[in-house]
C-alpha positions as a Markdown table, in Angstrom:
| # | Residue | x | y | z |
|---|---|---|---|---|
| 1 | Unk | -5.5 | 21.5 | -15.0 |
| 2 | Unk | -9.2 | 22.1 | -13.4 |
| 3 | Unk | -11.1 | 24.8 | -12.1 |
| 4 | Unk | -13.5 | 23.8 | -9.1 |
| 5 | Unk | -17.0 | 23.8 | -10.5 |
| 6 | Unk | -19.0 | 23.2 | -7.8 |
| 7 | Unk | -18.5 | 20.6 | -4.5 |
| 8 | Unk | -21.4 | 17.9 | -4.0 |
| 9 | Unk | -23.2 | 18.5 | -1.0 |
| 10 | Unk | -21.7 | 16.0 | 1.3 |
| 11 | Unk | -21.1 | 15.4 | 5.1 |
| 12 | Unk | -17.0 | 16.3 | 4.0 |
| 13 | Unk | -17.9 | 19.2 | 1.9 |
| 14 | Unk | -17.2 | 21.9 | 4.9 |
| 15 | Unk | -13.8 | 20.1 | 5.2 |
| 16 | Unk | -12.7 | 20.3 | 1.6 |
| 17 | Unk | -13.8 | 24.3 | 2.0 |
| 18 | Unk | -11.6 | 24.7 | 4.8 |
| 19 | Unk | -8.5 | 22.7 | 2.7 |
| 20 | Unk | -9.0 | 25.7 | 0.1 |
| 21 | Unk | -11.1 | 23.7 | -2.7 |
| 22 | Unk | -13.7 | 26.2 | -3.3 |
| 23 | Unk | -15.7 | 27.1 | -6.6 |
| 24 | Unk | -13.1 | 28.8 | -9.2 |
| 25 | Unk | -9.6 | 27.5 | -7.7 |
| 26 | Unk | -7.5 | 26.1 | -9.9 |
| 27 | Unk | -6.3 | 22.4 | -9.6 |
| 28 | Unk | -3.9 | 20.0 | -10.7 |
| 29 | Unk | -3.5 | 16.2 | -10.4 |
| 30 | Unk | -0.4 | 14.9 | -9.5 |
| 31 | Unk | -0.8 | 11.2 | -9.1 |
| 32 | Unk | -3.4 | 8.7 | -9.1 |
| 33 | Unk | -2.8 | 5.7 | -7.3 |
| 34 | Unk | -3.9 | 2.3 | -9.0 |
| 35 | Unk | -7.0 | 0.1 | -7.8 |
| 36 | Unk | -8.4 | 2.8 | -6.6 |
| 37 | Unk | -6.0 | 4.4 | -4.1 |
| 38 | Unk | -5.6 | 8.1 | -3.4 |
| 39 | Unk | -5.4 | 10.9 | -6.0 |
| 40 | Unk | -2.8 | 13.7 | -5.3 |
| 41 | Unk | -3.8 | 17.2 | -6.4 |
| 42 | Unk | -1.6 | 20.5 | -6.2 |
| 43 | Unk | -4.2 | 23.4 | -4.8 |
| 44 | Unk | -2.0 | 27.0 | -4.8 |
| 45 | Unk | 1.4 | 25.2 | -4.4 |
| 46 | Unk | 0.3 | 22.6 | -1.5 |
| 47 | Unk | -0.5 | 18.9 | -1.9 |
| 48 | Unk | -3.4 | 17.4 | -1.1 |
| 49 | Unk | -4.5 | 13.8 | -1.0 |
| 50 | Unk | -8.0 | 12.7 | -1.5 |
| 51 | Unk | -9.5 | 9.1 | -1.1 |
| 52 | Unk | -11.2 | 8.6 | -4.6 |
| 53 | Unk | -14.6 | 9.2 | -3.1 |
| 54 | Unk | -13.8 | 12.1 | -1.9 |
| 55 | Unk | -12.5 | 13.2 | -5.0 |
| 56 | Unk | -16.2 | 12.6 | -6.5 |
| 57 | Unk | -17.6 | 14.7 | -4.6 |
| 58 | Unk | -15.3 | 17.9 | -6.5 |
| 59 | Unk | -17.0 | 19.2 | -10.1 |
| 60 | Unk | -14.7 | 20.8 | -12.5 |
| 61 | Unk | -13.9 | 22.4 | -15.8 |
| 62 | Unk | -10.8 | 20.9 | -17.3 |
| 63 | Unk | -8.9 | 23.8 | -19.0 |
| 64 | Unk | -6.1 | 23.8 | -21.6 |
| 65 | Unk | -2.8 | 24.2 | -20.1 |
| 66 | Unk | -2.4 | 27.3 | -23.0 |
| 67 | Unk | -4.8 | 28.8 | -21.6 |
């Protein structure tokens, strides 16, 4: 698990707002598809997938799952 950091300033950032990745939300990778393919990621019980470059653009603090 991940909590959103911070999102790069990009031409996709207002887009990732508006799929619910803001600064605090919690996140959780699903899948990561080889040779650079698309990463799934749970956001608040939906799942979302992100090319790997758009993935990049998402800062986070990875936090213990006993937390």
């Amino acid at each position: 698990m991940a909590i959103i950091r911070k999102l790069k300033n990009s031409n996709f950032k207002v887009k990732m707002m508006e799929m619910g990745l803001v600064e605090g939300k919690i996140l959780r990778v699903l899948f990561r598809a080889p040779f650079g393919g698309p990463i799934a990621i749970d956001v608040d019980g939906y799942t979302l997938s992100l090319r790997e470059d758009e993935a990049d653009l998402i800062f986070v603090d990875l936090k213990n799952s006993t937390d």
